[in-house]
C-alpha positions as CSV (number, residue, x, y, z in Angstrom):
1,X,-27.3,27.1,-23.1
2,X,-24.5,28.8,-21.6
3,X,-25.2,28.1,-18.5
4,X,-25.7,24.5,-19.2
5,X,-21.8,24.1,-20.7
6,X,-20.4,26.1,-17.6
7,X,-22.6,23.8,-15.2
8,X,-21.4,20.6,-17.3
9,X,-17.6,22.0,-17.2
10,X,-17.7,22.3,-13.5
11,X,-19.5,18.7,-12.7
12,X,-16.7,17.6,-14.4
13,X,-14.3,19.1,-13.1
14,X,-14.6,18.2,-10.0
15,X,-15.2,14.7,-10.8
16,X,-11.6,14.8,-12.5
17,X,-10.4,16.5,-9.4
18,X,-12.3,14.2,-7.0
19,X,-10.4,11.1,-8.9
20,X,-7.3,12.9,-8.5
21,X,-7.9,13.2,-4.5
22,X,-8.7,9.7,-4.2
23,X,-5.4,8.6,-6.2
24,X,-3.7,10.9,-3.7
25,X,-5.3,8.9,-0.6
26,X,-4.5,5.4,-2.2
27,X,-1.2,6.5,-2.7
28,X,-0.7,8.1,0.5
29,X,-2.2,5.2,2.4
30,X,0.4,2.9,0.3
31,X,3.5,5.1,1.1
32,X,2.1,4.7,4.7
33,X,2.5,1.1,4.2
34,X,5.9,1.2,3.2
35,X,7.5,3.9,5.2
36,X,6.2,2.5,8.4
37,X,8.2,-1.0,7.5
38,X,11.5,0.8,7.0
39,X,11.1,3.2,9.4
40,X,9.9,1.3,11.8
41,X,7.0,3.5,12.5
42,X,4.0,1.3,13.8
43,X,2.0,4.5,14.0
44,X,2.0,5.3,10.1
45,X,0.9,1.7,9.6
46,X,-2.1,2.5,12.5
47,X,-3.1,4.9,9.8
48,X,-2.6,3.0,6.9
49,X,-4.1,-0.8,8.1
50,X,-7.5,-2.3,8.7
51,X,-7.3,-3.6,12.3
52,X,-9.1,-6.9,10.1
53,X,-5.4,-6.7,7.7
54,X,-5.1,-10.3,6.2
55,X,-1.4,-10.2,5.1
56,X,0.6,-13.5,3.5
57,X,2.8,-14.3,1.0
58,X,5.4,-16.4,-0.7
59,X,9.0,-16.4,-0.2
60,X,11.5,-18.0,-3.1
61,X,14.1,-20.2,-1.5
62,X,17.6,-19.0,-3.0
63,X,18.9,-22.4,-3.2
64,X,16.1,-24.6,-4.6
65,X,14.5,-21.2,-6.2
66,X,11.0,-22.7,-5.6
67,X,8.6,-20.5,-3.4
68,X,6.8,-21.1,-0.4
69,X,3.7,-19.8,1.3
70,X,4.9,-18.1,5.0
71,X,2.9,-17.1,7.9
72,X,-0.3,-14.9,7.7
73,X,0.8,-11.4,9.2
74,X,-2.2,-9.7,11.1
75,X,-2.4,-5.8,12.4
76,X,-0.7,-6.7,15.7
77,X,1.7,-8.4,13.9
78,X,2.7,-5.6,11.6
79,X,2.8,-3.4,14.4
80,X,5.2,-5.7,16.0
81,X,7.5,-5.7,13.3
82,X,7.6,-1.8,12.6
83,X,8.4,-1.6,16.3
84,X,11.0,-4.6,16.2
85,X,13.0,-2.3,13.2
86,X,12.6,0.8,15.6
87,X,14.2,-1.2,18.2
88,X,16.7,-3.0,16.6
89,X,17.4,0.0,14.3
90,X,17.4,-2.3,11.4
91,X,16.4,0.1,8.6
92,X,15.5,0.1,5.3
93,X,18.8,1.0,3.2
94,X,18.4,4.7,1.7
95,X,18.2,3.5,-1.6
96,X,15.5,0.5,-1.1
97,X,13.2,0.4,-3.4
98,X,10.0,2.6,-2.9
99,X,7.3,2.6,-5.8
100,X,3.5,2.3,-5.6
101,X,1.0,2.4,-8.8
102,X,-2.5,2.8,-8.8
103,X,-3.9,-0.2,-10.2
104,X,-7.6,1.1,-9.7
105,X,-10.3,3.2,-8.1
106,X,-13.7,2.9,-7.6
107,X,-16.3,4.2,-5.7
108,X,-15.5,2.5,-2.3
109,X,-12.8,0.3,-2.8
110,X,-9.2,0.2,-4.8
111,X,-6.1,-1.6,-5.5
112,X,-2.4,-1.1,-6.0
113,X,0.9,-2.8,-6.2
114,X,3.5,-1.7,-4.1
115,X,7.6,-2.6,-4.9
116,X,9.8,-2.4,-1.4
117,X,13.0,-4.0,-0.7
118,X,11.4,-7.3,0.6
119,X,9.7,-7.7,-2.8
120,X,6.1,-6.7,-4.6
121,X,2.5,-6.7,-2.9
122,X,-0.8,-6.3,-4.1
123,X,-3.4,-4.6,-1.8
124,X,-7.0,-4.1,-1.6
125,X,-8.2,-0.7,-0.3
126,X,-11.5,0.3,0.9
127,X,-12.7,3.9,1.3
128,X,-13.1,4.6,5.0
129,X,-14.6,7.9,5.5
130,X,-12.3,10.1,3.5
131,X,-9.6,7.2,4.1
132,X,-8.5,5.1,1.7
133,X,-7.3,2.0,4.1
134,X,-5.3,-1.7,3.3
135,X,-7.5,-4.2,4.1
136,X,-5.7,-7.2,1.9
137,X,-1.9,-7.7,0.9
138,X,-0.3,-10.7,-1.5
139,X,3.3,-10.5,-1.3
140,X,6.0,-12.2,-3.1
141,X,9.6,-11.6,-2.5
142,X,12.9,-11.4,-2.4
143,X,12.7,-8.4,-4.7
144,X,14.2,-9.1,-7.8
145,X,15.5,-6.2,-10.3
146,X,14.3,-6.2,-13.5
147,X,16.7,-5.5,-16.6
């Protein structure tokens, strides 16, 4: 019987530590995501993206305050844009906002919302090997501070 417990104790132990990895990844893969927009580094989004990355999004109007859809953003797209910041040196301010949360795991695929300076995105993650990579991203923006 006491062999059974310490078998049982370890199963699940490394099922709580195998959740805790994956969290890890998402978030990693997320932070990725972000840092390679304000930094302008297209290769942290090469490790972060689905080449297949379907990214679109609404942007409010700050004089009618009504949003509007704006142009799909594919890989090569994000890659030029990370490498257009580089260029231009058009960086994220220090204190930008940087969040991610872990809206779920499981087996093979995730999602999270991510808050940057431009405003909030959802994503969809799949499992990639022992990647966790952004397939899909809604966005909405300008980010607006909540009080």
């Amino acid at each position: 019987m006491e062999k059974f417990i310490t078998l049982a104790l370890l199963i699940i132990g490394m099922a709580i530590g195998h959740s805790q990895t994956n969290k890890e990844l998402v978030e990693k893969a997320c932070y990725s995501y972000i840092e390679g927009f304000y930094e302008g580094d297209s290769a942290k989004l090469k490790a972060c993206l689905q080449p297949e990355l379907n990214k679109f999004g609404f942007w409010k109007n700050k004089d009618t305050g009504e949003y509007k859809q704006v142009d799909h953003m594919s890989f090569d797209q994000a890659l030029a844009y990370a490498e257009n910041v580089k260029a231009k040196k058009n960086f994220a301010k220090p204190d930008a906002p940087k969040q991610v949360e872990v809206l779920n795991i499981g087996n093979n695929i995730a999602a999270a919302k991510v808050t940057a300076w431009w405003g909030i995105d959802y994503m969809l993650l799949s499992k990639r090997g022992d990647k966790w990579m952004i397939e899909q991203v809604l966005w909405e923006g300008p980010y607006e501070e909540k009080s």
